[in-house]
C-alpha positions as CSV (number, residue, x, y, z in Angstrom):
1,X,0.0,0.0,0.0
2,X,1.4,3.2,-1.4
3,X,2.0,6.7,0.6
4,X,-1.3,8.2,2.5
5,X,0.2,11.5,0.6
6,X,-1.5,10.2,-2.8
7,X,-5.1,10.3,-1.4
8,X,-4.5,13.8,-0.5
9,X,-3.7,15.6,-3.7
10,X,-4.2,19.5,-4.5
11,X,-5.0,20.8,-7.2
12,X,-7.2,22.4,-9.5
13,X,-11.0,20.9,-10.3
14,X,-13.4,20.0,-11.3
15,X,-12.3,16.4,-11.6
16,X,-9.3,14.9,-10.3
17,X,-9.7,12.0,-13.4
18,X,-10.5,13.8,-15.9
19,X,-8.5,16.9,-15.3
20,X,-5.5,16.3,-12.7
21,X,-4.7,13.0,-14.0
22,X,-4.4,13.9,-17.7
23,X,-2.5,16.9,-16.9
24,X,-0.5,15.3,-15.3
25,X,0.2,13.0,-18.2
26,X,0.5,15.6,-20.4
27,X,2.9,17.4,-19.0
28,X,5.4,14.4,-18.3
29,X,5.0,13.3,-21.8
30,X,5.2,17.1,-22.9
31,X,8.8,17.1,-20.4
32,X,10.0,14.3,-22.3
33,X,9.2,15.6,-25.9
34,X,10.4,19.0,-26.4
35,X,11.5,18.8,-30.1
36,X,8.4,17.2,-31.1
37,X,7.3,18.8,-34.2
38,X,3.3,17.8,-32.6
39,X,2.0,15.4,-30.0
40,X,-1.5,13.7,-30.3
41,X,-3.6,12.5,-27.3
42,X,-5.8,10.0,-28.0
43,X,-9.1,9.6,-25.1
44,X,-10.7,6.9,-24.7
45,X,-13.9,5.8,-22.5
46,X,-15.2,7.9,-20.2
47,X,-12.6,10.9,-20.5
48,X,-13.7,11.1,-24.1
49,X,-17.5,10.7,-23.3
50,X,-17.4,13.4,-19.8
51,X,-14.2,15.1,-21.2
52,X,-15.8,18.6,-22.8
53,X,-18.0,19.3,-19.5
54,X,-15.2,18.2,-16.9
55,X,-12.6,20.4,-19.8
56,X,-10.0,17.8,-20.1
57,X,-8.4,18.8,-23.6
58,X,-8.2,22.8,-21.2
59,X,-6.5,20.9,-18.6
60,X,-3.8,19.3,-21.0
61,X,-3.8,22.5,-22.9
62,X,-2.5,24.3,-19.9
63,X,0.5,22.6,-19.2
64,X,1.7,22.0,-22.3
65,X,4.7,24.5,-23.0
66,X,3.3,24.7,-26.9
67,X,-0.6,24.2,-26.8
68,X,-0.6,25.1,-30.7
69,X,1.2,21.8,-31.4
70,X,-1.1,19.7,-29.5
71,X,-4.0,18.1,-30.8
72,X,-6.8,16.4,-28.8
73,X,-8.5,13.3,-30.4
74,X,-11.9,12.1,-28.9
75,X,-12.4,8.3,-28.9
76,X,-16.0,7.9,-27.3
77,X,-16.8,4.7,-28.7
78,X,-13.8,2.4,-27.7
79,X,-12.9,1.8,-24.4
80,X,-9.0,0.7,-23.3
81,X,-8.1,-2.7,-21.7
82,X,-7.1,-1.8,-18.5
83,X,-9.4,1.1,-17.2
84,X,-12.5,3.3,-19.0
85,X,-10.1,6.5,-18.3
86,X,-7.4,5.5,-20.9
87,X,-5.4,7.9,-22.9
88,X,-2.6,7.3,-25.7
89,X,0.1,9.8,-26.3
90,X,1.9,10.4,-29.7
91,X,5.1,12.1,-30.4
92,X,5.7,13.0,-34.2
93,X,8.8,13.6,-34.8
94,X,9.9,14.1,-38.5
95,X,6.6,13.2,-39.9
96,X,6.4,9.7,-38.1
97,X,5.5,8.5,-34.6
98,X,8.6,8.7,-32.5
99,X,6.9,7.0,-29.4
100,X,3.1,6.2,-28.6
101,X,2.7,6.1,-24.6
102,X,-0.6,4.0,-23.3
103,X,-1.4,5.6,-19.1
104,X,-4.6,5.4,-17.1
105,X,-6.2,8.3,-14.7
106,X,-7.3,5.5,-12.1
107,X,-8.9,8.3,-10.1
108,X,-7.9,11.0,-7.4
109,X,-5.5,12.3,-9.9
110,X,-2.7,8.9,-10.0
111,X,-2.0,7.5,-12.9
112,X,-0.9,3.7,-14.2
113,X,0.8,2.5,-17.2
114,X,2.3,-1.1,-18.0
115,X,5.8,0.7,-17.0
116,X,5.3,1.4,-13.8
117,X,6.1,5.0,-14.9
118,X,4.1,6.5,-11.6
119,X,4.9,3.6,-9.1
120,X,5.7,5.5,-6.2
121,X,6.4,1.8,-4.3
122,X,4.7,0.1,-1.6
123,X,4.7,1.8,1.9
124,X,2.6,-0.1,4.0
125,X,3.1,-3.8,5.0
126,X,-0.6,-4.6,5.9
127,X,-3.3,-3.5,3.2
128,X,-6.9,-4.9,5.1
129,X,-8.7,-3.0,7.4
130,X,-9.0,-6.2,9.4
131,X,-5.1,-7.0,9.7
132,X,-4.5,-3.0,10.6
133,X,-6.4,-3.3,13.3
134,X,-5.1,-6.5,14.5
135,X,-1.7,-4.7,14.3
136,X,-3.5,-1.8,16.7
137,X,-4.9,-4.1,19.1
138,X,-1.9,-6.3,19.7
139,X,0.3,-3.0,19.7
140,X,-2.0,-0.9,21.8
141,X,-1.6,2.1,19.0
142,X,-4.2,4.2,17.1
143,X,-4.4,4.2,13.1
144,X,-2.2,7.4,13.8
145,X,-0.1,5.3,15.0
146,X,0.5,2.8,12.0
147,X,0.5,5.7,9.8
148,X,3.4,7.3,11.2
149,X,5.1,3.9,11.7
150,X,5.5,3.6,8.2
151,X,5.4,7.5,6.9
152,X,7.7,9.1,9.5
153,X,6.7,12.1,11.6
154,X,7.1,13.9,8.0
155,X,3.5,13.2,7.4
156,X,1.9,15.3,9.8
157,X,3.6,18.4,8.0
158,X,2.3,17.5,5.3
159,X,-1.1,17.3,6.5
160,X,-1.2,20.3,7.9
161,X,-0.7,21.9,4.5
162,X,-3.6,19.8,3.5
163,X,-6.0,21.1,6.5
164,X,-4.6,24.8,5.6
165,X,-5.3,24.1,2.1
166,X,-8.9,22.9,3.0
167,X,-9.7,25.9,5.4
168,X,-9.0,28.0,2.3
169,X,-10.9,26.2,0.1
170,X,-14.2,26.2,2.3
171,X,-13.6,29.7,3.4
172,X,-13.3,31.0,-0.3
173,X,-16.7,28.9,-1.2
174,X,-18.3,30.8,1.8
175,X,-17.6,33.7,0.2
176,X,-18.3,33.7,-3.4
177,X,-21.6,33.7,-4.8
178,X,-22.7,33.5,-8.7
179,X,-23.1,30.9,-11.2
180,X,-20.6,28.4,-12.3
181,X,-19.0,27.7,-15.5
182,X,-21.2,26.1,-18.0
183,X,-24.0,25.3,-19.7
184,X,-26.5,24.4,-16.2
185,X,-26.0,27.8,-14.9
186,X,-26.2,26.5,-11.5
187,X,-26.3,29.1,-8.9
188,X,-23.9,28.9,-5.8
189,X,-25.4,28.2,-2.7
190,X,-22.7,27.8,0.0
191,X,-23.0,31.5,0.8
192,X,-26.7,31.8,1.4
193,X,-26.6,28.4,3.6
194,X,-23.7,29.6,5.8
195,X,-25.9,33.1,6.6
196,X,-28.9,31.3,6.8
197,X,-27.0,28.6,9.3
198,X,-25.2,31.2,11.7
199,X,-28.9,33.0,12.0
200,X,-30.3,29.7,13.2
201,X,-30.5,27.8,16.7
202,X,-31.1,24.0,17.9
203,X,-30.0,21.5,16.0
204,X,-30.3,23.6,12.6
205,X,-27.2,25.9,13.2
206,X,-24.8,22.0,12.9
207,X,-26.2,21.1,10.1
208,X,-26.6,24.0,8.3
209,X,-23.0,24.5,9.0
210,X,-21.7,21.3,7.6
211,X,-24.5,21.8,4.7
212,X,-22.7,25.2,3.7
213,X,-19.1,24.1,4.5
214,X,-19.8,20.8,2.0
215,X,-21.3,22.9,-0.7
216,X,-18.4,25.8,-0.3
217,X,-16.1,23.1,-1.5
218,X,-18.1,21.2,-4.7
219,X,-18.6,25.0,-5.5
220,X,-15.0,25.8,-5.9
221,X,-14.4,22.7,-7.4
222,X,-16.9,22.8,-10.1
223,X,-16.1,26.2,-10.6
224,X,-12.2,24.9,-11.0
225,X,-11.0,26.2,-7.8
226,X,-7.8,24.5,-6.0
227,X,-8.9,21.5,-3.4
228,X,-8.1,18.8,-1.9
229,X,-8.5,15.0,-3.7
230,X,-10.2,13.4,-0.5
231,X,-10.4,10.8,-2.2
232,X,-11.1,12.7,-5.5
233,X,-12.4,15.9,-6.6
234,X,-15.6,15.2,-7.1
235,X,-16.1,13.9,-3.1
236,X,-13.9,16.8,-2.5
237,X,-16.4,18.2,0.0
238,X,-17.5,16.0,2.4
239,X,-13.9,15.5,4.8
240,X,-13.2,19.4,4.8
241,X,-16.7,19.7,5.9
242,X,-16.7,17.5,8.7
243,X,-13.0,19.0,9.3
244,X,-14.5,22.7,9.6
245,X,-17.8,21.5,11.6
246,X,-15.3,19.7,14.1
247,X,-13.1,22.7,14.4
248,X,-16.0,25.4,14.1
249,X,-19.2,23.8,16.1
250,X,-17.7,21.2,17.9
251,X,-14.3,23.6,19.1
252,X,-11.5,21.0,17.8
253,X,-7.9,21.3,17.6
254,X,-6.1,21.4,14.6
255,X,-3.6,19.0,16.0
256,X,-6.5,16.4,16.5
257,X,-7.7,17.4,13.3
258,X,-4.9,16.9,11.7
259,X,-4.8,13.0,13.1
260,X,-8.1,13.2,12.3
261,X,-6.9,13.4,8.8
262,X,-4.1,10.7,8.8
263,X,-6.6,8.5,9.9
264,X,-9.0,9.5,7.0
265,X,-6.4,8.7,4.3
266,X,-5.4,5.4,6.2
267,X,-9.2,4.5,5.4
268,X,-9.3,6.2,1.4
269,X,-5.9,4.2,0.9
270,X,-7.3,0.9,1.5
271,X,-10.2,1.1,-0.7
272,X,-8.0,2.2,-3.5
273,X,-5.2,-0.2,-2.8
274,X,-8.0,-2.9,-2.4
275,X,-11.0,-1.5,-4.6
276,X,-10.9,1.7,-6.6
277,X,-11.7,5.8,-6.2
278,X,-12.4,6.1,-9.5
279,X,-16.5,7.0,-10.3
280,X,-15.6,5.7,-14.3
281,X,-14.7,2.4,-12.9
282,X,-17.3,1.7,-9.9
283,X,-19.6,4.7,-10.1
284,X,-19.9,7.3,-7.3
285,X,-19.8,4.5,-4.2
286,X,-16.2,4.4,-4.4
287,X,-15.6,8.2,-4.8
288,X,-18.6,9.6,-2.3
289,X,-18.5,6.3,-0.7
290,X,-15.3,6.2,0.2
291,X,-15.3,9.9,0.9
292,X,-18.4,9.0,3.7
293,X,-15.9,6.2,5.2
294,X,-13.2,8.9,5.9
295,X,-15.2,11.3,7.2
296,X,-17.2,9.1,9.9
297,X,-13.8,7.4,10.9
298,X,-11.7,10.8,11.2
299,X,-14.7,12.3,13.0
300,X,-15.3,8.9,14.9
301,X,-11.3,9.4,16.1
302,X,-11.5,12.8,16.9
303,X,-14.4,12.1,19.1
304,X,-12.5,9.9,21.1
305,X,-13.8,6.6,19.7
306,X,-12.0,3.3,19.4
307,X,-9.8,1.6,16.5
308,X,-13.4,-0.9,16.6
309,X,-15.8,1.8,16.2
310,X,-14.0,3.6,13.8
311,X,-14.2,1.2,12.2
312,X,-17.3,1.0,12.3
313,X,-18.5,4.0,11.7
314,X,-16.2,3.8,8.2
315,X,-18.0,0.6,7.3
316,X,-21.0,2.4,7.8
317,X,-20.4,5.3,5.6
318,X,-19.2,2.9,2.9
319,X,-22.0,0.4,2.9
320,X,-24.7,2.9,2.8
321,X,-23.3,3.8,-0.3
322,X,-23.1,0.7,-2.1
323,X,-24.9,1.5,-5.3
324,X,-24.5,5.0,-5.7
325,X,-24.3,5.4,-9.2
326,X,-21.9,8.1,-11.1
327,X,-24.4,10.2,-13.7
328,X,-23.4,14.3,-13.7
329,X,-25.7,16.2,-16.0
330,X,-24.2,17.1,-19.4
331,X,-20.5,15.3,-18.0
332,X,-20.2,19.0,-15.5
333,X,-19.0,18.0,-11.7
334,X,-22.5,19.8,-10.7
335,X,-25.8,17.9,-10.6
336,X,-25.9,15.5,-8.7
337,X,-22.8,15.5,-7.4
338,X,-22.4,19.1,-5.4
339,X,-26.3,18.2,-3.3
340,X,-24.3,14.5,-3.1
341,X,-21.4,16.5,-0.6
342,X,-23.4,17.8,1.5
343,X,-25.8,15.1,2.3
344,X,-23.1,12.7,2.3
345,X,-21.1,14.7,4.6
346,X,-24.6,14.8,7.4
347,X,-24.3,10.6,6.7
348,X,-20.8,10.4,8.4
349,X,-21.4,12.6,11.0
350,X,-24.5,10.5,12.0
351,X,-22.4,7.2,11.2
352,X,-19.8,8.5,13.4
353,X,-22.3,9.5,16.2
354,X,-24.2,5.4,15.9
355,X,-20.9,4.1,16.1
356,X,-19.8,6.0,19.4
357,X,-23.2,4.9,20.8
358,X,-21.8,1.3,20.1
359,X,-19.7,-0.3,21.7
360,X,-17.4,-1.0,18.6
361,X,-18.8,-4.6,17.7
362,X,-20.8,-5.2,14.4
363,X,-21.5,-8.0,11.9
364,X,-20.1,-6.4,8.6
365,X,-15.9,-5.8,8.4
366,X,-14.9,-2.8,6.1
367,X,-12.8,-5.2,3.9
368,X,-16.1,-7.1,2.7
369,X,-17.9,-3.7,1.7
370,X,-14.6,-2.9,-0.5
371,X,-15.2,-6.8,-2.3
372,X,-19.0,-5.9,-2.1
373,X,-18.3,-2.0,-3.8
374,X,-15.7,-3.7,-6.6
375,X,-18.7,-6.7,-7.3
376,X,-21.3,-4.2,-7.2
377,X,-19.6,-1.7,-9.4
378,X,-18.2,-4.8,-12.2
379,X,-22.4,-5.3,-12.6
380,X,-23.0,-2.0,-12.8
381,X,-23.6,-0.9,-16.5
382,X,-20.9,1.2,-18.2
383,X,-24.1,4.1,-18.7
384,X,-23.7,4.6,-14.9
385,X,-20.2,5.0,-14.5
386,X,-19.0,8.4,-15.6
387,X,-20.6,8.7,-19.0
388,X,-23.4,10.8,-18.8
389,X,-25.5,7.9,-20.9
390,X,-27.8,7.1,-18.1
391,X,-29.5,7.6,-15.0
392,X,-30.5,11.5,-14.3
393,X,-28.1,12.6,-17.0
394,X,-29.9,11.2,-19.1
395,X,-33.3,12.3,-18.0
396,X,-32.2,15.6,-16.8
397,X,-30.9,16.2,-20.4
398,X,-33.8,14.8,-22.3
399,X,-36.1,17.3,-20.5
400,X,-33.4,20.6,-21.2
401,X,-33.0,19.8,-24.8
402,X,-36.7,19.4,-24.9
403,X,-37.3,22.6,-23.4
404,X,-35.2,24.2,-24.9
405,X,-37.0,23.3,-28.5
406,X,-39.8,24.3,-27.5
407,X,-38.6,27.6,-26.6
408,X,-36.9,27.9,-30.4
409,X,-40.3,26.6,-31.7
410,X,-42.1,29.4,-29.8
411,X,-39.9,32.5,-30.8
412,X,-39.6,31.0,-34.7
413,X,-43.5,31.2,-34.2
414,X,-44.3,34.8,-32.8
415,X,-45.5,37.0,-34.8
416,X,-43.8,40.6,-35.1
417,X,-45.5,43.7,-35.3
């Protein structure tokens, strides 16, 4: 199991597959091709299919050191053997291809080719939630604990930049109010909820808060702000939220917050060393999914719970996920997936609370929802995985080109006077 460091990537959005991971890609190949006379990148799957909407040829574009020689090829129809995210990359170099490169976007912005190009090596000795907390048990140590066995006390620097990184990206969502990028023209929200939240009492002021905090993020995301992968960028908002909730409502520390998140990434590195993060290859459970299972466990930590119960609580957030298909309206990070952070983020913090009530045991292990995720997202059909070919991307679309006929029909019609 690789590095925690790889779940925590930060970047720009609106999706950490479709937009970190190719530029990435891009500009390695771009690095190792500087006299190529043009390069060609080939998509394949769902980047070609959600590409335009998520602006994957913009991202590659942007990194490139000569975006006039680049051309971006769209190849919706075929799909690559390893992963729907596949992308081929040509050099031309006196007219002929000097080297054709074949690399994966497996989600949260990592890539994989046959090479091992990106293999960052193997960190972590035990991969299963089960066995880690075995290791806890026998040791008497936290998750904390095993992550900084095997990271070095190097990590918790790094996390704080993470946790500042989040701050500011919730903080600037607060604050900015508009409509985002493309065609939906969907209105921010994050600022009326947090004024509307802070003017409440009770119960309502909690929620509200993590409500606003959740949307503040998939805001800035969709808009293309920089955030945090957590595990990707499109479940970008749910483990700041809880983060800022913690710290705001509940009076946290950032140095239990900041264990908080080493234990968070513990739990997002085991589903994608044991499952996958990536919405094209097992829909939205194993991006919001896994993003729920962080969340509750970090919060179930912070909270003073057990390595049992946080357990729990993560195997709770996962397996009332299972299912959760992956279906944005017209291929933008927007609908569903910005409502998706917030109510996600309320799930962990009630999976969190039922698991502190507990008293840690429970039928279910968090390795058997990863199998059950991975089975369930192998039967899913490919319409529901990041292509915009089903579900309510499908409908929603349908009933916006429809309208928007009629409207044509109607103003073709009137009569001028």
């Amino acid at each position: 199991m690789k590095s925690i460091r790889e779940i925590y990537n930060i970047g720009y959005g609106p999706s950490s597959s479709h937009t970190m991971g190719p530029s990435r890609a891009a500009e390695f190949f771009d690095g190792k091709h500087p006299d190529a006379e043009a390069i060609r990148v080939y998509l394949y799957g769902s980047l070609a299919l959600t590409g335009k909407g998520h602006g994957t040829d913009s991202a590659i574009l942007k990194v490139v050191k000569n975006p006039e020689k680049v051309e971006v090829l769209w190849c919706p129809n075929e799909v690559l053997p390893h992963h729907p995210n596949g992308m081929v990359f040509e050099a031309i170099k006196q007219g002929k291809v000097a080297e054709r490169w074949e690399v994966y976007s497996v989600g949260g912005g990592a890539l994989w080719d046959e090479l091992g190009t990106f293999d960052g090596g193997d960190l972590y000795p035990k991969t299963g939630m089960t066995e880690i907390i075995r290791w806890c048990l026998d040791e008497g140590c936290t998750f904390v604990d095993y992550v900084e066995k095997y990271e070095g006390k190097a990590i918790f620097s790094y996390l704080e930049k993470v946790w500042e990184q989040m701050q500011a990206t919730v903080e600037r969502g607060l604050d900015t109010e508009g409509v985002l990028p493309g065609a939906l023209k969907l209105t921010r929200k994050a600022s009326s909820y947090y004024i509307k939240a802070m003017q409440s009492s009770g119960s309502s002021q909690p929620i509200g808060l993590l409500f606003a905090a959740a949307l503040a993020v998939s805001e800035e995301n969709a808009g293309g702000g920089k955030v945090v992968t957590a595990p990707t960028c499109g479940a970008s908002g749910v483990l700041p939220a809880m983060m800022y909730f913690l710290k705001h409502d509940q009076k946290m520390p950032d140095s239990r917050i900041i264990r908080g998140l080493a234990t968070a990434a513990l739990i997002g590195n085991i589903v994608k060393s044991n499952g996958s993060i990536s919405g094209a290859e097992v829909g939205c459970q194993g991006e919001l999914g896994t993003a729920c299972a962080m969340a509750a466990g970090a919060a179930t930590q912070i909270w003073g719970g057990t390595p049992r119960q946080i357990e729990y609580a993560a195997e709770m957030g996962f397996e009332h996920n299972l299912g959760l298909t992956c279906d944005p309206v017209m291929g933008y990070v927007q609908i569903p997936c910005i409502e998706r952070n917030a109510f996600v983020a309320q799930k962990a913090r009630e999976c969190a609370l039922y698991a502190l009530f507990s008293d840690g045991r429970h039928m279910v292990s968090f390795d058997e929802v990863v199998k059950t995720m991975m089975e369930t997202g192998r039967d899913m059909q490919a319409k529901y995985r990041e292509t915009s070919l089903g579900g309510l991307a499908m409908v929603c679309t349908k009933r916006m080109e429809s309208r928007k006929q009629k409207n044509e029909e109607g103003s073709a019609t009137k009569t001028t006077f």
